[in-house]
TORVO-868436 format. One record per residue (C-alpha): residue number from 0; residue in three letters; chain; x, y, z. Coordinates in nm, 4 decimals. Layout:
BEGIN
<seba NUM, 'ALA', 'A', <X, Y, Z>> ...
END
This chain:
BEGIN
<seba 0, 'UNK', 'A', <7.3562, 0.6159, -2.0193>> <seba 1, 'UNK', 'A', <7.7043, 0.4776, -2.0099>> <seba 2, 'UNK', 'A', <7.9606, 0.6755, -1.7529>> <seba 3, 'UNK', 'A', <8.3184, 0.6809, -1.6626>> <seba 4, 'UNK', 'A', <8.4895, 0.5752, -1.3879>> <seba 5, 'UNK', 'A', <8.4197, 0.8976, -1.1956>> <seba 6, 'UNK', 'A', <8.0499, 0.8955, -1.2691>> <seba 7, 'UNK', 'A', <8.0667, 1.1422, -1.5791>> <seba 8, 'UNK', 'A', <7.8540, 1.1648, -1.8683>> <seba 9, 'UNK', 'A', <8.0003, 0.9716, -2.1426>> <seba 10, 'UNK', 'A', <7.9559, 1.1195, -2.4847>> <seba 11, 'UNK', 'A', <7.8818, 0.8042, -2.7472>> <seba 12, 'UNK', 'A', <7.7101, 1.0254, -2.9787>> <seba 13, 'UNK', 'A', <8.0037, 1.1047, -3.2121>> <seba 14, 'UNK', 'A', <8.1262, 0.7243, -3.2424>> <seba 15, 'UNK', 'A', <8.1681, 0.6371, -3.6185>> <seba 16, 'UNK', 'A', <8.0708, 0.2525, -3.6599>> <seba 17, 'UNK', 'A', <8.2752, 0.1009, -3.9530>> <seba 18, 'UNK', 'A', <8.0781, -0.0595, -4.2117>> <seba 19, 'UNK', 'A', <8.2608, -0.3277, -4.4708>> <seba 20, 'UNK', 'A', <8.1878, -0.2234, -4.8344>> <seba 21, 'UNK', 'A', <8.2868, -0.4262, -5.1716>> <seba 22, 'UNK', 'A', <8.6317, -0.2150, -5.1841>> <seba 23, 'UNK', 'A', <8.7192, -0.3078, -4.8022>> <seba 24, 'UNK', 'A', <8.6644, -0.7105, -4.9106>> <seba 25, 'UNK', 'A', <8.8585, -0.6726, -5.2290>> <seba 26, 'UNK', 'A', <9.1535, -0.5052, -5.0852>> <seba 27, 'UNK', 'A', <9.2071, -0.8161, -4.8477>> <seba 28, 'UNK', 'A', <9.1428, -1.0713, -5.1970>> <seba 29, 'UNK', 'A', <9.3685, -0.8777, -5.4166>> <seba 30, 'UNK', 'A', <9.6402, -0.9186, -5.0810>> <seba 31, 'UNK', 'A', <9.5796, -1.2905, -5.0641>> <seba 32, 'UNK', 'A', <9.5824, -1.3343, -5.4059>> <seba 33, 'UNK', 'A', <9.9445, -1.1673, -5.4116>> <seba 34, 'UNK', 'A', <10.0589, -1.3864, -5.1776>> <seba 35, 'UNK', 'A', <9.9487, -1.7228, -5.3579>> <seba 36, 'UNK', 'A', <9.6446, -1.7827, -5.0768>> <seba 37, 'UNK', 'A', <9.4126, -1.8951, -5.3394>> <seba 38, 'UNK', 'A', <9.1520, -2.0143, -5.0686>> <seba 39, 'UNK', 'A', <9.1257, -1.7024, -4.8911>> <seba 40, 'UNK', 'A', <9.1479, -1.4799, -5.2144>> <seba 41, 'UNK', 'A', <8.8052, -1.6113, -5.3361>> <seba 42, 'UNK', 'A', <8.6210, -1.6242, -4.9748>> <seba 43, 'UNK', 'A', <8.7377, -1.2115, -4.9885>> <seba 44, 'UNK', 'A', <8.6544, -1.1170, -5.3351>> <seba 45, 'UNK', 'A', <8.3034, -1.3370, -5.3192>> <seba 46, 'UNK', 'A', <8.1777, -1.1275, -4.9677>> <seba 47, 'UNK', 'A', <8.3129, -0.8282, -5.2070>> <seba 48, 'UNK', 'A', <8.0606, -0.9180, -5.5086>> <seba 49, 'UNK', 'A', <7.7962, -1.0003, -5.2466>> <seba 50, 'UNK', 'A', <7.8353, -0.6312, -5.0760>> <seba 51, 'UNK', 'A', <7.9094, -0.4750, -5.4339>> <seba 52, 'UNK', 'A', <7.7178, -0.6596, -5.6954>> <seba 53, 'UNK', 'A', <7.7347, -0.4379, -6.0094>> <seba 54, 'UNK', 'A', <8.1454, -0.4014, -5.9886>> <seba 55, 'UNK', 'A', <8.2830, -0.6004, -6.2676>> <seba 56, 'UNK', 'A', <8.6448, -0.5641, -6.1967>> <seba 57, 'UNK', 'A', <8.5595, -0.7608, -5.8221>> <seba 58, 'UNK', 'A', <8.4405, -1.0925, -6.1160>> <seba 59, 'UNK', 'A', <8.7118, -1.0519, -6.3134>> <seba 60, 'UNK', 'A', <8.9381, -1.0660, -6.0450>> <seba 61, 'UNK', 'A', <8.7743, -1.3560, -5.8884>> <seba 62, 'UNK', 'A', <8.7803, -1.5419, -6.2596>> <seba 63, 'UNK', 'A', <9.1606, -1.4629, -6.2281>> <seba 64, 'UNK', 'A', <9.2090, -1.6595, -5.9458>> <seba 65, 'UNK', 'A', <8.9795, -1.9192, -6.0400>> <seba 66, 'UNK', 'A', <9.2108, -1.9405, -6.3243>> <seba 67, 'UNK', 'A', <9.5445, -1.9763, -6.1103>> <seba 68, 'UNK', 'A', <9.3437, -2.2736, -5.9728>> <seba 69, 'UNK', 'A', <9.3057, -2.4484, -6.2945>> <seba 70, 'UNK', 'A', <8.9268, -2.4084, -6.2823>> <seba 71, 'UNK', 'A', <8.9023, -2.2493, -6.6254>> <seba 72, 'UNK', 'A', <8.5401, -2.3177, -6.6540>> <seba 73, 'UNK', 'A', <8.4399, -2.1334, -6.3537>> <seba 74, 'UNK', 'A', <8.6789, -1.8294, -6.4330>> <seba 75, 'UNK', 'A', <8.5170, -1.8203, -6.8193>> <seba 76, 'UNK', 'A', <8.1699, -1.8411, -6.6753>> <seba 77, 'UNK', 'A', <8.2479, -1.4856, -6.4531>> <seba 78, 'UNK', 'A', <8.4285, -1.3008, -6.7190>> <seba 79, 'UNK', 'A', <8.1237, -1.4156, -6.9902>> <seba 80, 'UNK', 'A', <7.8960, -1.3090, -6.7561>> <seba 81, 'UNK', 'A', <8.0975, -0.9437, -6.6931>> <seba 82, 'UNK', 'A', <8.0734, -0.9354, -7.1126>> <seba 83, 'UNK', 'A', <7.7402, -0.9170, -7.1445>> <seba 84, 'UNK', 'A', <7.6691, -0.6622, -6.9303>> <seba 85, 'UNK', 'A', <7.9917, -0.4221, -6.9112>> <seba 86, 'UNK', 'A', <8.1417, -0.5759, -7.2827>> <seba 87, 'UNK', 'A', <8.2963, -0.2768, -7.4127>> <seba 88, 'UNK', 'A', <8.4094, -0.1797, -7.1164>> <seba 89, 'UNK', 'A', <8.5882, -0.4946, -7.0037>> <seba 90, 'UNK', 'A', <8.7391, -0.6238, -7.3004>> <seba 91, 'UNK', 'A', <9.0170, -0.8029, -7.1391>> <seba 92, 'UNK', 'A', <8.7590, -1.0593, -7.0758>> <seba 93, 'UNK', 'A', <8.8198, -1.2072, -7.3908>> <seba 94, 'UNK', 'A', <9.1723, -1.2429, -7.3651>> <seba 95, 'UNK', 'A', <9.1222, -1.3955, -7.0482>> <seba 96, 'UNK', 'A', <8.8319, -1.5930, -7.2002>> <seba 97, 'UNK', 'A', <9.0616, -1.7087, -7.5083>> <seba 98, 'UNK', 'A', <9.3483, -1.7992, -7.2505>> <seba 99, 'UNK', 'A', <9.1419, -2.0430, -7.0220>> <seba 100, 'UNK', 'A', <9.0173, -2.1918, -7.3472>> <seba 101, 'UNK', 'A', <9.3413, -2.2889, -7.4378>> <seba 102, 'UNK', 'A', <9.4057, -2.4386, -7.0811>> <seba 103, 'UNK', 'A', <9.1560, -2.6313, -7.1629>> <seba 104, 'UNK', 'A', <9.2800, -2.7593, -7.5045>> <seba 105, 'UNK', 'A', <8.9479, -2.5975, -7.6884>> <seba 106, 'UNK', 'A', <9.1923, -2.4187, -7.9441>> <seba 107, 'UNK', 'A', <8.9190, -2.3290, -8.1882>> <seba 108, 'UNK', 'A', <8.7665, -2.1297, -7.9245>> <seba 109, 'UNK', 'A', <9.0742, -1.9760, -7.8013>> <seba 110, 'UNK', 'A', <9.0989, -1.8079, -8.1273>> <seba 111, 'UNK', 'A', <8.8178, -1.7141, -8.1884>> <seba 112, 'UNK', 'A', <8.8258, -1.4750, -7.8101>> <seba 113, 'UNK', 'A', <9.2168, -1.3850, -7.9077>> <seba 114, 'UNK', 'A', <9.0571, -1.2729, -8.2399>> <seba 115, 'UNK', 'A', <8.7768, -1.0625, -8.0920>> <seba 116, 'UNK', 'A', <9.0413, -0.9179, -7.8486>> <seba 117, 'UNK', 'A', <9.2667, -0.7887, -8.1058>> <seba 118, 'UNK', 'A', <8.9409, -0.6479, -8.3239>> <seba 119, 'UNK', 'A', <8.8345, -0.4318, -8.0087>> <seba 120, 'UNK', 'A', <9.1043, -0.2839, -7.9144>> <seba 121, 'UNK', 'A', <9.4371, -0.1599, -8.0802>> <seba 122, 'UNK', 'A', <9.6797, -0.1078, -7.8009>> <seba 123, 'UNK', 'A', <9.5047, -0.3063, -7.4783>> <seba 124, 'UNK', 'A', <9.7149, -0.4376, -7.2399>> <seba 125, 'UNK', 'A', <9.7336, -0.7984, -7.3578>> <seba 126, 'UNK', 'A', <9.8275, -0.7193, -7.7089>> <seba 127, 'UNK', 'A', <10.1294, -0.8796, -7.7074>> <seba 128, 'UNK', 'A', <10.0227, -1.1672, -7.5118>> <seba 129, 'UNK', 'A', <9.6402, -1.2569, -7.7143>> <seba 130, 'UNK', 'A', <9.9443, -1.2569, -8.0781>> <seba 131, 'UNK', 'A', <10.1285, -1.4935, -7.8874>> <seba 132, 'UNK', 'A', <9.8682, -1.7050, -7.7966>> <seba 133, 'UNK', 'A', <9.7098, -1.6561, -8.1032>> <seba 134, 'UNK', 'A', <10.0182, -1.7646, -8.3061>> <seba 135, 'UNK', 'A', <10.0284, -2.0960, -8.0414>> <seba 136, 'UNK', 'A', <9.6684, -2.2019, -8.0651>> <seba 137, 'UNK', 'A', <9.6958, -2.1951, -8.4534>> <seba 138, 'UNK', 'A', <10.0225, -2.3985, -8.4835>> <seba 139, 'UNK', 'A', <9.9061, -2.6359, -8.2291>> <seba 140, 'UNK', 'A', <9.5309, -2.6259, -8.4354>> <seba 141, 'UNK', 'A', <9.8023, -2.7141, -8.7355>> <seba 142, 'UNK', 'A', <9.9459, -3.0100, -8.5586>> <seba 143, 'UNK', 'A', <9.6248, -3.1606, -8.4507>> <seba 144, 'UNK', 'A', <9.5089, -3.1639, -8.8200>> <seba 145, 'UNK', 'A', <9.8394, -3.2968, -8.9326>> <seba 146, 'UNK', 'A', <9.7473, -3.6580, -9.1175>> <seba 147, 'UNK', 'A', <9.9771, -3.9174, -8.8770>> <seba 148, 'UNK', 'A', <9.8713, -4.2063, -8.9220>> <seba 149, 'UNK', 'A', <9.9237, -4.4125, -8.6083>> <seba 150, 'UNK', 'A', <10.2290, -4.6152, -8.7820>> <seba 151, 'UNK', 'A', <10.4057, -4.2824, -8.8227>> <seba 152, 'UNK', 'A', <10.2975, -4.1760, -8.4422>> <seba 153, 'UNK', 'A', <10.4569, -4.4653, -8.3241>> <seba 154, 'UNK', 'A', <10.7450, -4.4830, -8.5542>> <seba 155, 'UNK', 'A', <10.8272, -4.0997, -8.4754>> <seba 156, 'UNK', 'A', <10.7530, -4.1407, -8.0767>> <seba 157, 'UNK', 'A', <11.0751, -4.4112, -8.0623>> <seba 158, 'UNK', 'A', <11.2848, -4.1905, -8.2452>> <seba 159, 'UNK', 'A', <11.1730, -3.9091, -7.9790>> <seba 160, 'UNK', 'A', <11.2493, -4.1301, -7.6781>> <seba 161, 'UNK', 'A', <11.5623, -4.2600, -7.8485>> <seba 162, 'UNK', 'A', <11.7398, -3.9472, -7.9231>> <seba 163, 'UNK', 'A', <11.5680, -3.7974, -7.5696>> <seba 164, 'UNK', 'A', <11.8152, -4.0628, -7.4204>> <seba 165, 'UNK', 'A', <12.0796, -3.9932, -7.6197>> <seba 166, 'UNK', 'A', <12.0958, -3.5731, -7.5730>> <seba 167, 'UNK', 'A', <12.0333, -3.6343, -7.2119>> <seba 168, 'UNK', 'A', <12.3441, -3.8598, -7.1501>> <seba 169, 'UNK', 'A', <12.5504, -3.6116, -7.3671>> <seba 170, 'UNK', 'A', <12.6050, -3.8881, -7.6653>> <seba 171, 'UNK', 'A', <12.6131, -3.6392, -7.9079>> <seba 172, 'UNK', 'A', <12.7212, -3.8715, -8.1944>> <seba 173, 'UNK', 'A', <12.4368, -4.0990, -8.1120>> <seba 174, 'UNK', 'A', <12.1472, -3.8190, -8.0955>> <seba 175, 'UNK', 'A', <12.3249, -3.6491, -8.4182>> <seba 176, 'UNK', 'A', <12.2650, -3.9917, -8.6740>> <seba 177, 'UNK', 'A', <11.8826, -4.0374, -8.5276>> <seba 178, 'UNK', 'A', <11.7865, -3.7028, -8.5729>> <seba 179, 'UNK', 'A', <11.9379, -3.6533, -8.9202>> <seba 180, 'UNK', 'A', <11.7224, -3.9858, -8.9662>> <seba 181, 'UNK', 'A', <11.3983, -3.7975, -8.7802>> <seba 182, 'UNK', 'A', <11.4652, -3.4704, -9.0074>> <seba 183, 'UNK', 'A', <11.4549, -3.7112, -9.3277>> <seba 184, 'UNK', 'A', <11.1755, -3.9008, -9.2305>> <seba 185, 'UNK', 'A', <10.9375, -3.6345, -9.0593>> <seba 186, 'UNK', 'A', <10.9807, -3.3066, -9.1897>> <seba 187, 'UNK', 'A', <10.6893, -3.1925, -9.0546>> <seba 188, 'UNK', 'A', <10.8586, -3.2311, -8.6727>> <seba 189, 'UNK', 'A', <11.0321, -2.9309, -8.6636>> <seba 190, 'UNK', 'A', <11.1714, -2.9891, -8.3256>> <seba 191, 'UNK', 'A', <11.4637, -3.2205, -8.4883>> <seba 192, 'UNK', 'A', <11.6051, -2.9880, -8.6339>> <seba 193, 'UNK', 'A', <11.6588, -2.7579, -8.3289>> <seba 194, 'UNK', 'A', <11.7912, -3.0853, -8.1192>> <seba 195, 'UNK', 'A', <11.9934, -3.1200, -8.4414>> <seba 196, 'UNK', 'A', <12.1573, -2.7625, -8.3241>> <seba 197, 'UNK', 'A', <12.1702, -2.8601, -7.9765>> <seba 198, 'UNK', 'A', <12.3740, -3.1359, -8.0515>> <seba 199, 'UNK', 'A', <12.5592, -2.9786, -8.2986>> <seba 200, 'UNK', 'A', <12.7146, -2.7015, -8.1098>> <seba 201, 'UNK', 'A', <12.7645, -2.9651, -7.8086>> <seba 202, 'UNK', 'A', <12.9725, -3.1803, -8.0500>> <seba 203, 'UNK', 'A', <13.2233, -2.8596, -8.1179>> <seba 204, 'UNK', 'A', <13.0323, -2.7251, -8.4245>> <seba 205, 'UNK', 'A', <12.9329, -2.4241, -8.2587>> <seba 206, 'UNK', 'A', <12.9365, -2.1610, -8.5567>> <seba 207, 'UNK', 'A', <12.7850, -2.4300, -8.7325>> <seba 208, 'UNK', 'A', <12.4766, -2.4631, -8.4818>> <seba 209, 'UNK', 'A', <12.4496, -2.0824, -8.4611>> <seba 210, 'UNK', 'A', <12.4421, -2.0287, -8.8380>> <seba 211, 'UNK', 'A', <12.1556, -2.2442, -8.8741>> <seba 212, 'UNK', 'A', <11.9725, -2.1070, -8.6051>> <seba 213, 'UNK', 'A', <12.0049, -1.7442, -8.7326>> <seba 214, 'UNK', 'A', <11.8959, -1.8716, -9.0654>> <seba 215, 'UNK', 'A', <11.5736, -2.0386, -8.9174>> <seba 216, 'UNK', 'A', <11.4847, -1.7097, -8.6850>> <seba 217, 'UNK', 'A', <11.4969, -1.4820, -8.9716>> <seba 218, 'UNK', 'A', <11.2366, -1.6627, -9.1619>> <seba 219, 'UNK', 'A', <11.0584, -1.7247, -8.8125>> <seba 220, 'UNK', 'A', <11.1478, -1.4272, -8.6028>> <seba 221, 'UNK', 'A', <10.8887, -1.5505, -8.2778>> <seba 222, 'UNK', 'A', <11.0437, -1.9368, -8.3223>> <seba 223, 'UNK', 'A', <11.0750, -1.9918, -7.9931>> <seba 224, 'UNK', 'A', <11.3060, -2.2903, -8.0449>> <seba 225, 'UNK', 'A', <11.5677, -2.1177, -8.2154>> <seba 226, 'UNK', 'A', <11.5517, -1.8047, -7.9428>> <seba 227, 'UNK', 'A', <11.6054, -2.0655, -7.6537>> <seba 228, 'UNK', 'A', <11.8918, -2.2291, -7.8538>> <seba 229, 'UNK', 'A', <12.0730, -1.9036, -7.9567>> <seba 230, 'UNK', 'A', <12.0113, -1.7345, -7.5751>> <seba 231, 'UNK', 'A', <12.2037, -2.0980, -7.3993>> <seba 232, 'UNK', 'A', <12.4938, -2.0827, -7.7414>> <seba 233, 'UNK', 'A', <12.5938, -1.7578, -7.6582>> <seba 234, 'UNK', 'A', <12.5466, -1.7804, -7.2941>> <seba 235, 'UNK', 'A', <12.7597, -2.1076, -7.2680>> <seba 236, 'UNK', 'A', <13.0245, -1.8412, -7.4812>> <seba 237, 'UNK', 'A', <13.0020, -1.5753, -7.2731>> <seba 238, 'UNK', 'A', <12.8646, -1.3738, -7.5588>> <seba 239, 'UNK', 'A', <12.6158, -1.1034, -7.4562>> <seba 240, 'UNK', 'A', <12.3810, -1.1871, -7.6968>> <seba 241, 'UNK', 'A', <12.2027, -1.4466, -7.4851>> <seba 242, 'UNK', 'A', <12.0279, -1.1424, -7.3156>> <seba 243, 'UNK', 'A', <11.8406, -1.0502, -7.6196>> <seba 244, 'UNK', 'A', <11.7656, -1.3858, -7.6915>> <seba 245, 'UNK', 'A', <11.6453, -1.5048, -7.3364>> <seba 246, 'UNK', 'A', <11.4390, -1.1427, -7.2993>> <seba 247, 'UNK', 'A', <11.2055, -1.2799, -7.6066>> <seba 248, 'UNK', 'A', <11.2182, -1.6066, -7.4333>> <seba 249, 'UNK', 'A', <11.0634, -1.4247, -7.0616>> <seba 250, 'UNK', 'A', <10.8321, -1.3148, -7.2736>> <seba 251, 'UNK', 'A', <10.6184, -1.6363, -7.3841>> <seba 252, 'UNK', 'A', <10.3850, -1.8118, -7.1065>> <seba 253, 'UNK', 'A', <10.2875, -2.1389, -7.2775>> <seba 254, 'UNK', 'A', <9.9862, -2.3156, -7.2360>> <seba 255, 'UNK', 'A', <10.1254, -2.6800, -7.1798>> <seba 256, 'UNK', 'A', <10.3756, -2.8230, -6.9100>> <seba 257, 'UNK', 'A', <10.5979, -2.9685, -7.1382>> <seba 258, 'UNK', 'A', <10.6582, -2.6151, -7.2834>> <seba 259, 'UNK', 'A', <10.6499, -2.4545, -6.9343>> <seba 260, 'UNK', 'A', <10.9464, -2.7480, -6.8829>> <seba 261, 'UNK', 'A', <11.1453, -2.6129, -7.1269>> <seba 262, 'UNK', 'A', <11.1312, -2.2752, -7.1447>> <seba 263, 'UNK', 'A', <11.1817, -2.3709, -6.7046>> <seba 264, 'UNK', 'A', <11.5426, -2.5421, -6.8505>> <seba 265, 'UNK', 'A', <11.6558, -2.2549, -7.0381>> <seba 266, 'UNK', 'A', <11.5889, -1.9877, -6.7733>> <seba 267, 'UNK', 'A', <11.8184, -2.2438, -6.5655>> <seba 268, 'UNK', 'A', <12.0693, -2.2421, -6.8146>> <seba 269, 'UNK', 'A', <12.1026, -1.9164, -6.9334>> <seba 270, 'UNK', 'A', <12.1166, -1.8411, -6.5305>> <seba 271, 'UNK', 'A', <11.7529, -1.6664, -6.4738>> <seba 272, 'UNK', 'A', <11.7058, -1.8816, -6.1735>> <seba 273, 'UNK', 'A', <11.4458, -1.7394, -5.9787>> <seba 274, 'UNK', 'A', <11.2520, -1.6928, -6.3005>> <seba 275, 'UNK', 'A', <11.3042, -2.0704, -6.3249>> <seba 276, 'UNK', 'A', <11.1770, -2.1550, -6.0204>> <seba 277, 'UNK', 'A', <10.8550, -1.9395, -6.0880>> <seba 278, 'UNK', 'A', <10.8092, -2.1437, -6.4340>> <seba 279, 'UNK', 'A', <10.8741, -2.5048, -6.2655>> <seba 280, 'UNK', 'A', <10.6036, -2.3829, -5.9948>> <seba 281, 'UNK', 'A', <10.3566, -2.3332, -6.2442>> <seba 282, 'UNK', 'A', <10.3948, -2.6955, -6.3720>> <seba 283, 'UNK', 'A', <10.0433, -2.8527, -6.2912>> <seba 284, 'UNK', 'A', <10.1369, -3.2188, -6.4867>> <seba 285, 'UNK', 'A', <10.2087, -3.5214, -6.2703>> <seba 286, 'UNK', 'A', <10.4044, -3.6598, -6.5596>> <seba 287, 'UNK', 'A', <10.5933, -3.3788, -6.6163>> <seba 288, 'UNK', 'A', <10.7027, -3.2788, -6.3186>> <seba 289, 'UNK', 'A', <10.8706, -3.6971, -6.2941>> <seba 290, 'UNK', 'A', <11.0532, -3.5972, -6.5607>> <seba 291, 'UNK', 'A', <11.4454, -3.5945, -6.5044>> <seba 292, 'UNK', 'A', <11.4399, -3.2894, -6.6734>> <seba 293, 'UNK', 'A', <11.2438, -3.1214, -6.4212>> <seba 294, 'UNK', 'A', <11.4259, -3.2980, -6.1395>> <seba 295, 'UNK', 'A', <11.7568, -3.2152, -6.2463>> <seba 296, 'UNK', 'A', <11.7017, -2.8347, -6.3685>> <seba 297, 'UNK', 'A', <11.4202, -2.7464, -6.0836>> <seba 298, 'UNK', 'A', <11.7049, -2.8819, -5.8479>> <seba 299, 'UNK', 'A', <11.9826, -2.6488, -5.9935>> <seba 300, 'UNK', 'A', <11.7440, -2.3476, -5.9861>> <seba 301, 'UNK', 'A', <11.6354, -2.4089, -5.6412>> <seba 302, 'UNK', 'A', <11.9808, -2.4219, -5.4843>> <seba 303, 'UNK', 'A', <12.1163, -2.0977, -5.6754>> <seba 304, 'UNK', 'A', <11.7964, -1.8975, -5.5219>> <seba 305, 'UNK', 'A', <11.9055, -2.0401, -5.1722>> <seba 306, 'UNK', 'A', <11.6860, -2.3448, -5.0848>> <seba 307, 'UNK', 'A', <11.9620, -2.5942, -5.0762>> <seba 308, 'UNK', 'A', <11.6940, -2.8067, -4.8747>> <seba 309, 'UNK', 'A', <11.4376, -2.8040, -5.1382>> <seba 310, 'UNK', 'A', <11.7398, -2.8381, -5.3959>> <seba 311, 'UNK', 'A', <11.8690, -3.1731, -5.2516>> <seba 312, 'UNK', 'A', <11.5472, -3.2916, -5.1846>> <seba 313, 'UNK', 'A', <11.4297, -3.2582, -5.5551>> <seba 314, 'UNK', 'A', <11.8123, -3.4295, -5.6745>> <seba 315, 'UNK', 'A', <11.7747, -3.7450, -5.4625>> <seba 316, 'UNK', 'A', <11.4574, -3.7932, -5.5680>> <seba 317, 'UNK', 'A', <11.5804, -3.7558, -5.9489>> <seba 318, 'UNK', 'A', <11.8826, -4.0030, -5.8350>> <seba 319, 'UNK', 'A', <11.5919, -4.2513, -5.7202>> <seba 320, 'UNK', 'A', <11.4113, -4.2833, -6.0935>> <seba 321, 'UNK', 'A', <11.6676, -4.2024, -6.2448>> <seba 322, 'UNK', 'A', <12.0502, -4.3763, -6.1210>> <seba 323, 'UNK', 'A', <12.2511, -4.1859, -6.3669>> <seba 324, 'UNK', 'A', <12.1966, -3.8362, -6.1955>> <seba 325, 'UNK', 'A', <12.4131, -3.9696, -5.8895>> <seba 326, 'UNK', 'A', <12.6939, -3.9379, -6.1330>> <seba 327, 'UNK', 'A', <12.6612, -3.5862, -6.2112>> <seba 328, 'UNK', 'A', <12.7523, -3.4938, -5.8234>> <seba 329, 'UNK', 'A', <12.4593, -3.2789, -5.7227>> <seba 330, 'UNK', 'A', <12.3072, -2.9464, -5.7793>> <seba 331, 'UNK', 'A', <12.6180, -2.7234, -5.6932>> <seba 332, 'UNK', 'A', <12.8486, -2.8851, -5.9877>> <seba 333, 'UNK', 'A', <12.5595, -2.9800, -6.2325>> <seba 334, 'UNK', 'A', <12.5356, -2.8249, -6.5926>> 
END
């Protein structure tokens, strides 16, 4: 029998030994998953479905993660397999299902989840979020089924890159007379017309620019083009009613990197930088993220959140692909 030093009897009998349950190893995955540690976050939360099998909320937290990683398959696999057994319960899972489907570009599945979501439940949590995305996934279903035929694809993508060139060099005349030409020619491309605006109010015809876009929200009040137009118009006019425009604006989490990009730009310009920099960070796309766009903006919001480092950094490699950046000075004077 153990003693102490002076050769008593040591009492071990009342020692509590601590055991690890499921809750214990989901505590220290829902931590790590909080602080971006992906890898760590699923080594926790698996020993917690190991220890506590039948707890659905440990698999849909793991499928969560999974999701953050891009591995939508592996997330939808968890939460389908949480449906069949706790379904009514866990009805989230379909929003969550209907979201990684949409990741993955399977749009017709994505509605269909978003549609069973909103059926089962009239006030969840993700209500707002499975309209949105089911709103997205049916215009972009719409644009796939548009009938391009590869002449007009081609035609219409150097118009795109021409103007692009044009609005990003501030040649408003220039971008003005292609897209006029783009609105005639492809009225189906509804992003003309709100690079039409752009340019517009850039030019000096600001009423102008707004008028049109007020016109345009109130027969589409969710167009997110026209709220990201009207929140950097009023903002560049020091007109309040950027906030109202920019909250509708926080509210959409897009599926694709080029819209991540450019709801990333507005945040920067309407001066929502750390925002920003959470939107740029979520930007999986090689492509996109050699964008000047993303260079230039991801730059600016960097260095107003206080990482001039990773500010200049991200500029000078801008200045490298793209020469004309040098001439704008840097992050601290850009616009």
């Amino acid at each position: 029998m153990p003693t102490s030093r002076n050769g008593a009897t040591k009492n071990v009998d009342n020692v509590i030994h601590f055991v690890a349950d499921g809750e214990f190893y989901f505590s220290y995955g829902v931590q790590a998953f909080q602080k971006r540690n992906f890898t760590m976050a699923v080594k926790w939360l698996k020993k917690a479905i190991e220890k506590s099998p039948d707890e659905p909320l440990y698999a849909c937290q793991l499928a969560v993660v999974h999701t953050e990683q891009g591995s939508y398959h592996k997330a939808n696999q968890l939460l389908t397999e949480v449906l069949s057994v706790f379904g009514k319960e866990y009805v989230d899972c379909y929003y969550l299902i209907a979201n990684n489907y949409a990741h993955l570009g399977l749009f017709k599945d994505a509605k269909k989840y978003a549609e069973a979501y909103l059926e089962k439940t009239k006030q969840g949590d993700f209500k707002e979020a499975a309209e949105q995305l089911l709103e997205l996934v049916t215009s972009l279903e719409e644009e796939e089924d548009d009938d391009w035929t590869l002449e007009d694809e081609d035609e219409l993508l150097i118009y795109q890159e021409t103007a692009l060139y044009h609005l990003q060099r501030q040649e408003w005349e220039e971008a003005l007379v292609l897209l006029e030409e783009m609105m005639q020619l492809f009225p189906d491309y509804t992003a003309a017309k709100h690079e039409y605006t752009f340019a517009l109010f850039h030019r000096g015809d600001e009423d102008e620019a707004i008028k049109l876009e007020q016109q345009w929200l109130e027969n589409q009040p969710n167009n997110l083009h026209s709220h990201v137009n009207l929140a950097i118009f009023y903002k560049e006019r020091n007109d309040d009613r950027s906030n109202e425009h920019i909250k509708m604006v926080k509210k959409i989490f897009p599926i694709h990197d080029h819209q991540k990009l450019y709801i990333a730009q507005a945040l920067t310009r309407t001066g929502h930088y750390q925002e920003a920099c959470e939107r740029f960070q979520s930007i999986r796309s090689k492509d996109v993220k050699r964008t000047k766009t993303f260079y230039k903006w991801h730059s600016i919001a960097s260095y107003h959140t206080g990482k001039p480092s990773k500010a200049l950094h991200l500029w000078e490699e801008g200045c490298k692909k793209y020469p004309e950046m040098s001439e704008e000075g840097g992050p601290w004077n850009a616009s």
